[in-house]
N, C-alpha and C positions, 0 to 999 in steps of 0.2 A: 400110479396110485392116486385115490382121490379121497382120502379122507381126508374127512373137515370136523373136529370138535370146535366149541365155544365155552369151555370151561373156567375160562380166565374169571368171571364174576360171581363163580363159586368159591374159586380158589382163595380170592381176595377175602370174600367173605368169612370162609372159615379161616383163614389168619389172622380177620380181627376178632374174631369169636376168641378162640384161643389167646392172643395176645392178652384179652382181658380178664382171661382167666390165671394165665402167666402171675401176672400182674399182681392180683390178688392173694395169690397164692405164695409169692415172693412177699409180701406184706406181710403173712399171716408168719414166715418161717422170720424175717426180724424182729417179729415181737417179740414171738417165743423163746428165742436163743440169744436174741440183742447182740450177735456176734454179724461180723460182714460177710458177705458171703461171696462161695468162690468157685469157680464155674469146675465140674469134672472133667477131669484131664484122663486122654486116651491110654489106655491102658490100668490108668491105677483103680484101686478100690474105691467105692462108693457107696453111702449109705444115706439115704434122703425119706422125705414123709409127702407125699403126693397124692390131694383131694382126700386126703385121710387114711391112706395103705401106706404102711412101707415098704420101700424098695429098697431092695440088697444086692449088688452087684460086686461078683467076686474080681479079682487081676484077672487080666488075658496078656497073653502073650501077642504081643503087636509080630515079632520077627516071625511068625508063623501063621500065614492067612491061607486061607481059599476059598473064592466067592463067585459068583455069576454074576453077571449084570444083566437087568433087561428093561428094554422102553424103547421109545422112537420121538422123533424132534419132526412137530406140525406146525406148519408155511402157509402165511394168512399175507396178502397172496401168495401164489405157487413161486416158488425159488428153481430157476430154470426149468428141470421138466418134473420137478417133482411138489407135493402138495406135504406129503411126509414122508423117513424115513426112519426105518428101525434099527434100534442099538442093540447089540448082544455082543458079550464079552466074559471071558473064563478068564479070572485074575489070581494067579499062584504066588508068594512069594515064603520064601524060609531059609532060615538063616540059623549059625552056630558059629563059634570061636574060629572056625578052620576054615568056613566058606560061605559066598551069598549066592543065592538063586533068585530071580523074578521074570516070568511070565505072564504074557498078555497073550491070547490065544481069541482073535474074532473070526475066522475062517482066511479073509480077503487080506486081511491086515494082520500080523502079529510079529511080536517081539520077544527074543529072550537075552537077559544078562546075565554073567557068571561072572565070578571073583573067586581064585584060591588062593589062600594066603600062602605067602613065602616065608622069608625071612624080616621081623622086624616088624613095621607096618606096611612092607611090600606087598603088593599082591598081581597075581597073572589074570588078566582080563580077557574075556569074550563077548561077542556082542552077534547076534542074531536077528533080523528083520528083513519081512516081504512084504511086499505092496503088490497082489497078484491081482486083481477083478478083471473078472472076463467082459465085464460090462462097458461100451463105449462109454467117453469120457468127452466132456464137451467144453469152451469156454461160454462164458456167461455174459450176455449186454440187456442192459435194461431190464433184470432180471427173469429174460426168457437165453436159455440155452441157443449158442448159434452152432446148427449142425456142419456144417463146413471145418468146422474146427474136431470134429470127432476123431478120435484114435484110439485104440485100447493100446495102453501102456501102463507098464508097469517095471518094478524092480527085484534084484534080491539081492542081499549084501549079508557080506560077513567083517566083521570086528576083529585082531586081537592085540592083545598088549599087555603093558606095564602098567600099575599104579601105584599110588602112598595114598594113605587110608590113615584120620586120626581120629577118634570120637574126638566131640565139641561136646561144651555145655549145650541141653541139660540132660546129656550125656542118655537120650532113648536110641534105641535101634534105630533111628532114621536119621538121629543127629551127630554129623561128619564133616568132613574136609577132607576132598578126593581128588587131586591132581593126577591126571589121564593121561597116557600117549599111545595112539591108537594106529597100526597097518589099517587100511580100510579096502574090501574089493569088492565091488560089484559088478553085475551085471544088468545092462538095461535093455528094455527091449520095447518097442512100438509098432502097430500095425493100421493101415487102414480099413476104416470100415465101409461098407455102401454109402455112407452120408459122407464121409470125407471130400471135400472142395477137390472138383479137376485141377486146380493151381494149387492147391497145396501139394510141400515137398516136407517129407517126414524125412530125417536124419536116420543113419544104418543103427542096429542092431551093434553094442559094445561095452568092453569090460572096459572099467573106471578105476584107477588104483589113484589109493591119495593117503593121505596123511590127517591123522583130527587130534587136536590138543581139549582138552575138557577139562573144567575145573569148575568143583561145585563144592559150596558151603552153605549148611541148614543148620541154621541154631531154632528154629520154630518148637516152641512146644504146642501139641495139639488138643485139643477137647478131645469130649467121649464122642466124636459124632467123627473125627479124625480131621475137623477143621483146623487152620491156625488160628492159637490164641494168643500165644505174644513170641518176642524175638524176633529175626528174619534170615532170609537165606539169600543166597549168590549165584550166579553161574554164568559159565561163558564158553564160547564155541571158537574154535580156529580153525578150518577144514581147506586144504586143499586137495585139489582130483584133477586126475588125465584121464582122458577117452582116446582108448588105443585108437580104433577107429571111428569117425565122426565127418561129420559133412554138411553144405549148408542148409538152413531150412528154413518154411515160411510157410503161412498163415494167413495171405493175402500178397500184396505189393512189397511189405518190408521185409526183409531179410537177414536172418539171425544167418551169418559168415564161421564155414569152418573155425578159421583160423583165430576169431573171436569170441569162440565158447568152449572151443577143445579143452583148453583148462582154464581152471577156475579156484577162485579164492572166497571164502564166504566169512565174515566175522561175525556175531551175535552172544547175545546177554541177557539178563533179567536181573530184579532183583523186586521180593516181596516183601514185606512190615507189616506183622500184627501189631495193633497201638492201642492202648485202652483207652476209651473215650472218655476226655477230659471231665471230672468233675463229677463221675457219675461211678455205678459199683461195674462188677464184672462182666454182669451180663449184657455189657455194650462195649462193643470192640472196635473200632479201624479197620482193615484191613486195604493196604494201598501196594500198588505191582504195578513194573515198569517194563517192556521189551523192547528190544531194540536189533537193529541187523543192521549188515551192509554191503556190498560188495566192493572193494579196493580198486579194480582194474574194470569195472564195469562188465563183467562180461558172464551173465547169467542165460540163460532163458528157460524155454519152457518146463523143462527135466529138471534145472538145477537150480532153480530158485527158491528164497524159503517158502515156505506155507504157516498160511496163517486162517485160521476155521473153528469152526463149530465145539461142540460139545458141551460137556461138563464142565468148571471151574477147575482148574490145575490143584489141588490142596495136598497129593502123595509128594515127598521126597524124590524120587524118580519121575515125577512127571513134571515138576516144577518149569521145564523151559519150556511146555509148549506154550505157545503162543495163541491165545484166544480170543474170539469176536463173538460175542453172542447174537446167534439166531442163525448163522454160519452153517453153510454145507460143511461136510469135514473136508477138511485140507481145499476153502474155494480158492483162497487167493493164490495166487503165484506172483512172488512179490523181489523185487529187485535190491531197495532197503523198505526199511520201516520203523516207526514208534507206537508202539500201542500201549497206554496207560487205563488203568482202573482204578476208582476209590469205590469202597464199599464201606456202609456200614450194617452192620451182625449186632442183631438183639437174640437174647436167648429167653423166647417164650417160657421153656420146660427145659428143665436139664437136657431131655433130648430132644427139645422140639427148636428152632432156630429160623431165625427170618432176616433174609438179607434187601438191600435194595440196593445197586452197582450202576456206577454212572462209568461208561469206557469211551474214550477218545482215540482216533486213531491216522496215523498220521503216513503212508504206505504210495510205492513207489510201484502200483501194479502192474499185470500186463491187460490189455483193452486190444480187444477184438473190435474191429470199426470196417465197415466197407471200403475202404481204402488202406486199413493199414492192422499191422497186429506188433504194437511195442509196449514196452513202460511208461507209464505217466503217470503222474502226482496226483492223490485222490487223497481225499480226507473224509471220515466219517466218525460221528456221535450213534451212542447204543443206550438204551436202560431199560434195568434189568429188575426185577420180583420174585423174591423164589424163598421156599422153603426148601429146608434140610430136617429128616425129623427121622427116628427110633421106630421098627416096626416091630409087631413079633415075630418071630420065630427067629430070633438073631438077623433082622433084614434091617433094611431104611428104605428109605425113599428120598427123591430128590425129585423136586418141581418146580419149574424157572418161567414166566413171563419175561420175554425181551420184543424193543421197540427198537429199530434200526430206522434213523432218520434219512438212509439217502446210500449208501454204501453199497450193502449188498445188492441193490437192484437199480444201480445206477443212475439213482437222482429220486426214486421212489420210495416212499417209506412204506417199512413193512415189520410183520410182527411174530415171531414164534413162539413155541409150547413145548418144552421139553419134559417128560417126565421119563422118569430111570427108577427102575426097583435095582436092589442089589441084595442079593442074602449071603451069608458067610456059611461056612460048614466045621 
């Protein structure tokens, strides 16, 4: 693909337009009411006066969505062999006393979770996800793709288990405390393509049975835009996996060993804080989030290491652990440990209109594709990020992000991306 937009100095522009509208407009409603003001929280009712209409917004039920997502993320330079690509995504979730349901449905990639309750606060778990694209898959140096490295690979796995389930303060549908104990099995599979290196050795085709502990806590209450506005949340991963069958592989001269990847241990975390900015009223927030991973016995590689990529900002209860880099291919890195931190700070132009600006640090133990070798090594990268979050009609939003990557993703080259994403609800 080769589109190229330059909309970045309109974007900017109309956020300060608005912001000084914001502004004014938040002046006009202290005078009038002398009372402080307090930002709309997701789900509840709302009633405001806006350039002089009023708006009336009745409750919704958060435990019961279904929405589309659509847009694509544009690569100023090109990010390995692409200049941009596009996001679509079918997002279900609904809920009631007896049980939870949530899907993610993009065609290549999707996800489903289930919970029934049991007894108590017990519940039986399911877990559903495939990573299929028929499309080769390439590693990345100096941010052009290197073909030698191509294979189409992919996965499919299945979840099930036990958990304990407690609502938390401030006690919404997405606010819990859920310790996990998960059977895990899947199946992997890789092939070569025409570009694949004559010296590369791709590992057999094999089910993976392992074990995953999960435990997550969200006390976050959210705005009307379903961002975090204050409190914070937790989470943590413990996974171990065997590959029945496995063998050794490589990618150049170095050599990932049977007997050092067959199984594998992986640990990782997060944790997020909405904070209100010091000194000042509501519609200025914090927001600061921490990840982190590792591996114990070293012995990761290309299939099972974590990923760390692209997208949207993490802000759903169920999506809180993935691990983010903006301007990011989805899932580019394959990373052995890592720390990735964010501060951002959130002004709220409009009850629904919102404007962030996010500085990310990133501290990751990759794998590097090199003429001599393909292993893990220590890389560090800075990102900053511009974006609006804002209320569209017909029950839609929109979301648009400016990010500058100082060196990371393109290995040593700074580079800058464009994300925009529609979403509507139904």
């Amino acid at each position: 693909m080769s589109l190229k937009i330059r909309q970045v100095l309109a974007g900017a522009t109309l956020a300060a337009v608005v912001f000084v509208s914001g502004a004014a407009d938040c002046s006009a409603e202290s005078l009038a009411n002398d009372e402080p003001y307090h930002t709309p929280l997701a789900g509840e009712p709302f009633s405001t006066t806006v350039l002089g209409r009023k708006v009336e917004l009745a409750r919704r039920d958060r435990a019961n969505t279904l929405a589309l997502s659509l847009g694509g993320t544009f690569y100023f330079p090109t990010l390995g062999s692409a200049d941009a690509l596009p996001i679509a995504a079918l997002y279900w979730r609904k809920e009631n006393e007896d049980y939870r349901s949530r899907l993610i449905f993009s065609v290549f990639y999707n996800e489903w979770d289930g919970a029934l309750k049991t007894k108590g606060r017990l519940e039986y778990l399911a877990h559903l996800e495939n990573f299929t694209s028929p499309f080769p898959q390439e590693e990345i140096l100096n941010g052009e793709s290197v073909k030698s490295t191509s294979a189409v690979w992919g996965y499919a796995t299945a979840w099930l288990g036990l958990g304990y389930r407690m609502p938390v303060a401030p006690f919404q549908s997405d606010n819990d405390l859920r310790l996990q104990l998960f059977y895990t099995g899947t199946y992997l599979y890789n092939n070569r393509t025409s570009d694949t290196g004559p010296n590369v050795t791709l590992p057999p085709d094999t089910w993976e049975n392992g074990l995953r502990l999960r435990v997550r806590y969200d006390g976050i209450r959210r705005n009307i835009m379903e961002l975090p506005h204050s409190g914070f949340a937790l989470g943590s991963d413990i996974e171990w996996a065997y590959r029945s069958s496995w063998g050794d592989s490589n990618y150049g001269p170095f050599r990932f060993t049977k007997s050092g990847t067959q199984e594998y241990t992986k640990i990782s975390g997060y944790g997020v804080a909405a904070l209100p900015f010091p000194w000042t009223s509501e519609r200025n927030r914090l927001i600061a989030s921490v990840y982190g991973g590792f591996s114990p016995n070293n012995n990761l590689d290309r299939y099972s290491g974590f990923r760390v990529g692209g997208g949207p900002f993490p802000n759903e209860s169920d999506d809180l652990w993935r691990t983010p880099y903006p301007g990011a291919l989805f899932n580019q890195f394959t990373v052995a440990d890592y720390v990735v931190g964010n501060l951002e700070y959130r002004r709220e132009l409009l009850f629904f209109l919102y404007l962030h600006l996010r500085g990310t640090i990133a501290w990751i133990n990759r794998d590097y594709q090199r003429t001599d070798h393909f292993r893990f090594e220590q890389d560090r990268g800075e990102a900053f990020s511009l974006g609006i979050t804002t209320g569209m009609p017909w029950d839609s939003s929109m979301y648009l992000e400016f990010s500058r990557d100082f060196g990371i993703l393109r290995n040593g080259r700074s580079g800058s991306g464009l994300m925009l994403l529609w979403s509507k609800a139904f």
